[in-house]
N, C-alpha and C positions, 0 to 999 in steps of 0.2 A: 863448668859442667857442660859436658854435650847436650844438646837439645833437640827435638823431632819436633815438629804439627801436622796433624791429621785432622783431615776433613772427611765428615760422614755426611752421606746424600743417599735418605733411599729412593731418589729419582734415577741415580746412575747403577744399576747396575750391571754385575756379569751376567748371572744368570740362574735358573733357580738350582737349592744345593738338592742333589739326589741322595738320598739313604744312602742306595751304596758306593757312596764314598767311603763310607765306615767300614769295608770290607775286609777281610783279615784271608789267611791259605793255610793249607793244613795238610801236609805233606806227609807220606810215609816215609819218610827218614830222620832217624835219629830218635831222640826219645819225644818224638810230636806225637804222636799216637800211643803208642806203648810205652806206659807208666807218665803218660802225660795226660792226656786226657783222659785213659783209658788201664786202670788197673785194678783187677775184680779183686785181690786182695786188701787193700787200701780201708783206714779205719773208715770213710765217708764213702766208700764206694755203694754205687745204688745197687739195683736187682740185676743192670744188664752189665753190672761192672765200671761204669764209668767215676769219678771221681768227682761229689758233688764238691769238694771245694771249691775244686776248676769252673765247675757248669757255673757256682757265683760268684766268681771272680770274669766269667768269658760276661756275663749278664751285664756284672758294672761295667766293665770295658766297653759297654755298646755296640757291637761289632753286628752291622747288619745283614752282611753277607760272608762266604767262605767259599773257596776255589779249593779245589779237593777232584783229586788226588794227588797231584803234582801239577809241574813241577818237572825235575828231570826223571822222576819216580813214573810219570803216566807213559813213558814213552816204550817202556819196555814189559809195560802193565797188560794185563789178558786180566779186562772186567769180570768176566764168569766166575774166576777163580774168587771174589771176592762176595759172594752170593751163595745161598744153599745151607744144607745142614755143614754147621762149622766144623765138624769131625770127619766130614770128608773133601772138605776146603784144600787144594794141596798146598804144598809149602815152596817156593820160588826164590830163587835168586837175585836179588834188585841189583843190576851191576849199577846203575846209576850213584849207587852210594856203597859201594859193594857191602851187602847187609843180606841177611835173612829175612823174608818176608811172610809173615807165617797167615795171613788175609785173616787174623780172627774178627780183625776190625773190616767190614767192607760198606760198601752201599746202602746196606740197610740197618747196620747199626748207626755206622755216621749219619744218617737219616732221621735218626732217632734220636741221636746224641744233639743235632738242631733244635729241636722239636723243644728240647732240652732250655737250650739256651734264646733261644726264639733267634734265629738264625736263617736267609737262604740258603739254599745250596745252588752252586755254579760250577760245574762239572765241566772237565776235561777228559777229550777221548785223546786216544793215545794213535796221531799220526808220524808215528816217528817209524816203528816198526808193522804198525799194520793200517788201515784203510777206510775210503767209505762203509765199506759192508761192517767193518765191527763198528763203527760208531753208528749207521742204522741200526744194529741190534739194540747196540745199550740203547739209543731213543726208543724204541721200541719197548724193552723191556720197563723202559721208564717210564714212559710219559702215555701206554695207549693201556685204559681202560680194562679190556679184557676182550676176549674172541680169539684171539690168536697165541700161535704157542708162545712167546716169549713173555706177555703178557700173562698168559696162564702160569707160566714157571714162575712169575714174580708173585701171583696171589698163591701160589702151592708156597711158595718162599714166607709166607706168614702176613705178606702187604695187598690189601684188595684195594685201597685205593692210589691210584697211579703217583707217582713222585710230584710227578706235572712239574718238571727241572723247564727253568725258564731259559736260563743264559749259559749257555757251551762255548769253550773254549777249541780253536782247531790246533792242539798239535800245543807244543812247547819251545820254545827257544829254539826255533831250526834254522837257526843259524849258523849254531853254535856247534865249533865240530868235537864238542867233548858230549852233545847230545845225541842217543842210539838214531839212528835213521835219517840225520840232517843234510840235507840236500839244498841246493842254490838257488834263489830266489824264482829263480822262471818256473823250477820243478816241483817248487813247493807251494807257486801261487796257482798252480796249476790242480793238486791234487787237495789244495785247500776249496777250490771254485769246485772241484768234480761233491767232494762231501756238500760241501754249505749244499750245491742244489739239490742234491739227492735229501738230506736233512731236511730240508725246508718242504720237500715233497712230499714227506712223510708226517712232518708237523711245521707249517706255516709260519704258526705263530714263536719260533723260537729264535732267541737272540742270538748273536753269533762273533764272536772275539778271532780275529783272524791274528797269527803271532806276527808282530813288529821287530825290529831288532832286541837282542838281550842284553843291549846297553847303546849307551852312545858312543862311545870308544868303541866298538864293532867297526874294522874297516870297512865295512858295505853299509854300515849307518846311511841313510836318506836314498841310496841306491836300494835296498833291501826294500824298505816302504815301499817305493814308487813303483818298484818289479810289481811283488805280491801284490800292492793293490789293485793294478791292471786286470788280473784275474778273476778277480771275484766282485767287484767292486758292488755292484747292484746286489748281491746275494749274504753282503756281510754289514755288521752293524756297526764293529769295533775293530780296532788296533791295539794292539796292547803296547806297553812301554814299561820296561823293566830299568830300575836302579838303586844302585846302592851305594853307599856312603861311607869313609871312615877318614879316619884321621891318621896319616902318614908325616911320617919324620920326624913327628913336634912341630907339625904347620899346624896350629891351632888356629891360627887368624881364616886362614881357607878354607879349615872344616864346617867353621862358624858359618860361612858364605855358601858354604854345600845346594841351599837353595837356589842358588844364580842358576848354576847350571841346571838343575830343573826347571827351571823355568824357561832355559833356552831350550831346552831336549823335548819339552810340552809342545812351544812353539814352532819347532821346526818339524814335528811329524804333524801337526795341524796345518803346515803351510805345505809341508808333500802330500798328504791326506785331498788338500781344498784343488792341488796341481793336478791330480789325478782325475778328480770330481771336474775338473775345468775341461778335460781332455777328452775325457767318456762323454761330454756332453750331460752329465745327471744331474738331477734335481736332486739325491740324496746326497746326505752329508753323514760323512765318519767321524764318530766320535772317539774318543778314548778312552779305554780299559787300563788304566795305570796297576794292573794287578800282579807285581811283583816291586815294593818299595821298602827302605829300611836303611837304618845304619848297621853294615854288617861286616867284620874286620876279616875279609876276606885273604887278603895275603898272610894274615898270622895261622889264617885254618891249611891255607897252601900248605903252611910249609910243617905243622903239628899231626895232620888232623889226618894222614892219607891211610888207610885201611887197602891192604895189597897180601898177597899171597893165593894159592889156588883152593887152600883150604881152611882159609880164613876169612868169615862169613857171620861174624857175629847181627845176634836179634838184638836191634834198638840199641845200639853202640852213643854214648854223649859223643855227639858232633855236632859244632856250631853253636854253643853252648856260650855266644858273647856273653859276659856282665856289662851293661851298658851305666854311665857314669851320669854329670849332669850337665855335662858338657854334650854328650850325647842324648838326653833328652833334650837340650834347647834345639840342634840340629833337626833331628825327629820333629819337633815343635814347627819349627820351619820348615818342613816339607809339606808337615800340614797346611800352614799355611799356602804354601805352594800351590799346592791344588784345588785349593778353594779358591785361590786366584782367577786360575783357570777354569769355575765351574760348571760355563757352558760347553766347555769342550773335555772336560774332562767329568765324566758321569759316571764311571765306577772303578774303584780301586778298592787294593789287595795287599794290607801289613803283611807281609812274607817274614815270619810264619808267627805261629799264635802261642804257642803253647813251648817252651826249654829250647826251641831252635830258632837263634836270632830274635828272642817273640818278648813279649813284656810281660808274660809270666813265665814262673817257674815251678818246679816241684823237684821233689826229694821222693825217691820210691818210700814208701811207710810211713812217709813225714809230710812237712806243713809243704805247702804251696804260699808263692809270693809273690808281690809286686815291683817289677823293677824298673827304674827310674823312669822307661819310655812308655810304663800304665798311663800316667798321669797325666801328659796331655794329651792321651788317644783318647778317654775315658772323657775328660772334661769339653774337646771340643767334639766328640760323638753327642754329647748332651747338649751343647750350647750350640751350636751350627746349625740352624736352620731356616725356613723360607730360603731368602736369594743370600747370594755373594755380595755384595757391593764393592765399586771400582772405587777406591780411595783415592784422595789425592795426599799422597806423602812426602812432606819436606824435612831432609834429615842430613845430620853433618854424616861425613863418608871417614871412608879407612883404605890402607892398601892390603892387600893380597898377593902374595907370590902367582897363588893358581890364575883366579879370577880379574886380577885389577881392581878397578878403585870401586867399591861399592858401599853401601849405605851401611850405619852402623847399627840402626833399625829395620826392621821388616813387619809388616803390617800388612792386615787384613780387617774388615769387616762383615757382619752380616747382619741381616733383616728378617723378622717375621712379622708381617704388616697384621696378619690374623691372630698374633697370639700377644702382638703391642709388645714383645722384647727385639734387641738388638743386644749384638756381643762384637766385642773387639780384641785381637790377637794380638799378642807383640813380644818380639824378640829384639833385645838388647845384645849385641855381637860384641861391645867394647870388651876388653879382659881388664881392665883397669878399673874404669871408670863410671860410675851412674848416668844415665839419661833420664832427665825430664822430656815427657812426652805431654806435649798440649792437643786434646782432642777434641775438634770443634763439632758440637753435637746440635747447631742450634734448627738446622733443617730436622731433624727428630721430634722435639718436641717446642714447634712454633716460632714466633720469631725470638723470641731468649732463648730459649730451649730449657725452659724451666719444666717442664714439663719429665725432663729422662732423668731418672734417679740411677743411681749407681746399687746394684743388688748386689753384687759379692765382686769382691777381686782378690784374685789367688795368683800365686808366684812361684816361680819352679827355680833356684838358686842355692849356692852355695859357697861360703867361702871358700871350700876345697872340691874345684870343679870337676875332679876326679873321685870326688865319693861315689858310692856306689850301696844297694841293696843288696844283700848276699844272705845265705842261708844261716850263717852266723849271727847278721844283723841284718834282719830284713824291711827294718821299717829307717833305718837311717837316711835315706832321703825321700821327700815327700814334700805336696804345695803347703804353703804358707800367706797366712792372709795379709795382701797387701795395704797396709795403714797409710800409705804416702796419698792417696786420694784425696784430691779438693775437685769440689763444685764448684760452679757457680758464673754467671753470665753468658749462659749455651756453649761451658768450656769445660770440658773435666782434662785437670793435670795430674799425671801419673809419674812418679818415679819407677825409672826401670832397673836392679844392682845388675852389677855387671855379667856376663854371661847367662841370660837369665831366658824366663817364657814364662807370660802372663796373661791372665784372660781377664778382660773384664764381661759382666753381664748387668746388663741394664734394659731396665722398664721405663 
């Protein structure tokens, strides 16, 4: 049997874990919004139409933050429209996802619908097709008090007290030439520094996410960073980083590894990030907005999923509608971990998206709402993940990869919360065959035996048939299971890991 050891120290760590790490995106395309979170018919629908099964199902999920409105949806977006008495709201074109956009849902119900689920909001203006001046507005309309008209329209709009939206997004993927308005890194870092300062003018205190590349495979990858940030550097706070994940050809061994490459993609915009900081001479440091992640079968929607014609324009069309498996939660499991690895440099992230689009719930128009396989560990480590990260030291037999090369057949993280006396520890097992015993040396935790740390629950995410799945037919067929392989004892807890699996333990 294969074997790991893990050493836990909460003298080392990375760095403390931020809330919005937990952050989730909520996109007007597809049915994320309409009949997803949001359908005034619905047996649980509340007063303003929303879908209280969702609102407790978004609640267990943990999700502390949300990016809203898009995505490639805000680039071709006009805020206004999404504001006011909803009967005279007009009705718009989203070519982004070529769809009908009818704004019944905008700003201040999604405002509401938070409020709902106890949720931030982190908002996106739309630099794609328009400018500084409409993202001072919406700041304006959003975040000032009252005196002024745009402020006044927002309290005539039925909200007296101000949004007070903390962290904006500049712009979307402009990179990317299937995005409205994307333009080349000098042009974009340019008209991203012209907003950030105008913005900051108007409200100081607001954070500021400048777009990164839309993947690491982008050929201007690390060129793209190092441009942009030139420009704004001193005016912005974030980078974002965007990726997605699936399983191509029956390479299952390299899906399982999906993390490597996060972790090098984390790496290398943190080392052009620190390059640019080196150059400008600053004292400030970028951090990263990881707020577009997921396992998402992209090439199967290429080639299904494309919605074309001049008069074909459907409202809330199913797109993007993955069923994720449990092969694809242990993946998703390790990205988490991924980032928590990261958690000094990486302080907020973004599940793309929440709710029937790529997202870990689902719904049925007039029917139940469900949990799909990649709830479970976004849900368990939003609850168990807090105070710091800690730098593990992990020793583990390895495997080959076509994509990646030779890497570990575990993956592991820890954390610490020295205030609240818990520690939690992650682990994903990548073998496809085989079980891993995992030895977790706990004895820095609790004293020199480490008699002291009890094992509070350990849950398991596997399956014999790694391709099961949650579906509307059968929606509770995959789900955690408590793991009985736990022994104590001599500042050690051993853990079996079955094969393709994601485990958490929680310990006091």
């Amino acid at each position: 049997m294969p074997t790991a050891r893990l050493t836990i120290d909460p003298h080392f760590t990375v760095g403390a874990i931020n809330r919005r790490l937990f952050g989730s995106f909520v996109e007007h395309l597809g049915r994320c919004v309409y009949d997803g979170i949001y359908e005034p018919g619905h047996p649980t629908a509340d007063a303003e139409g929303f879908r209280q099964d969702v609102i407790d199902l978004v609640k267990e999920l943990g999700v502390s933050a949300i990016r809203y409105p898009g995505g490639n949806f805000v680039s071709g977006f006009r805020w206004e429209d999404s504001v006011g008495p909803r009967d005279e709201r007009p009705t718009r074109l989203d070519l982004a996802w070529h769809s009908t956009e009818t704004n019944q849902v905008g700003l201040h119900e999604f405002s509401s619908w938070l409020g709902k689920v106890g949720s931030e909001l982190m908002l996106a203006v739309n630099l794609g097709t328009r400018g500084p001046l409409e993202a001072l507005d919406l700041l304006e309309y959003s975040n000032i008090r009252s005196g002024t008209t745009l402020s006044n329209q927002r309290i005539a709009n039925g909200r007296t007290d101000a949004f007070g939206v903390s962290m904006w997004c500049l712009g979307n993927e402009m990179d990317g030439p299937w995005q409205l308005g994307h333009r080349s890194a000098d042009d974009y870092g340019r008209l991203a520094s012209q907003t950030a300062k105008a913005m900051r003018q108007l409200d100081p205190s607001v954070e500021l996410v400048v777009c990164g590349s839309s993947s690491a495979h982008m050929p201007t990858f690390g060129e793209w960073e190092r441009v942009v940030l030139t420009h704004p550097y001193d005016d912005v706070d974030y980078i974002s980083c965007h990726a997605y994940y699936e399983e191509k050809d029956g390479d299952l061994g390299s899906f399982l590894a999906s993390a490597v490459d996060m972790d090098h993609f984390i790496e290398s915009v943190v080392a052009t990030a620190d390059h640019v900081k080196a150059v400008n001479g600053s004292d400030k440091t970028i951090n990263i907005s990881f707020d577009e992640w997921n396992v998402w079968y992209l090439s199967r929607h290429q080639n299904l999923e494309v919605i074309t014609g001049i008069d074909n324009w459907p409202t809330a069309p199913r797109l993007l509608e993955d069923v994720y498996s449990v092969a694809d939660a242990v993946v998703f499991g390790s990205l988490m971990i991924s980032l928590l690895k990261h958690a000094d440099r990486v302080t907020s992230a973004s599940l793309a998206q929440l709710v029937n689009v790529i997202a870990p719930i689902m719904t049925e128009p007039g029917g139940p709402a469900w949990k799909q396989s990649t709830f479970f560990p976004f849900a368990l480590t939003s609850k168990l993940a807090t105070g710091s990260a800690l730098e593990v030291r992990l020793e583990s037999d390895t495997y080959d990869t076509e994509v990646y090369g030779t890497v570990p057949l575990v993956d592991a993280v820890a954390t610490h919360d020295a205030d609240a006396g818990t520690a939690s520890v992650f682990l994903v097992n990548r073998s496809q065959t085989e079980d891993v015993t995992v030895e977790i040396n706990v004895a820095a935790l609790g004293g020199r035996t480490g008699g002291g740390v009890a094992v509070v629950d350990a849950q398991t995410l596997s399956d014999t048939d790694v391709y099961a799945a949650n579906t509307l037919e059968a929606p509770d067929r995959v789900g955690l299971v408590q793991n009985s392989s736990v022994v104590t004892g001599d500042g050690v807890i051993s853990v079996t890991l079955p094969p393709v699996s994601w485990t958490a333990l929680s310990l006091a």
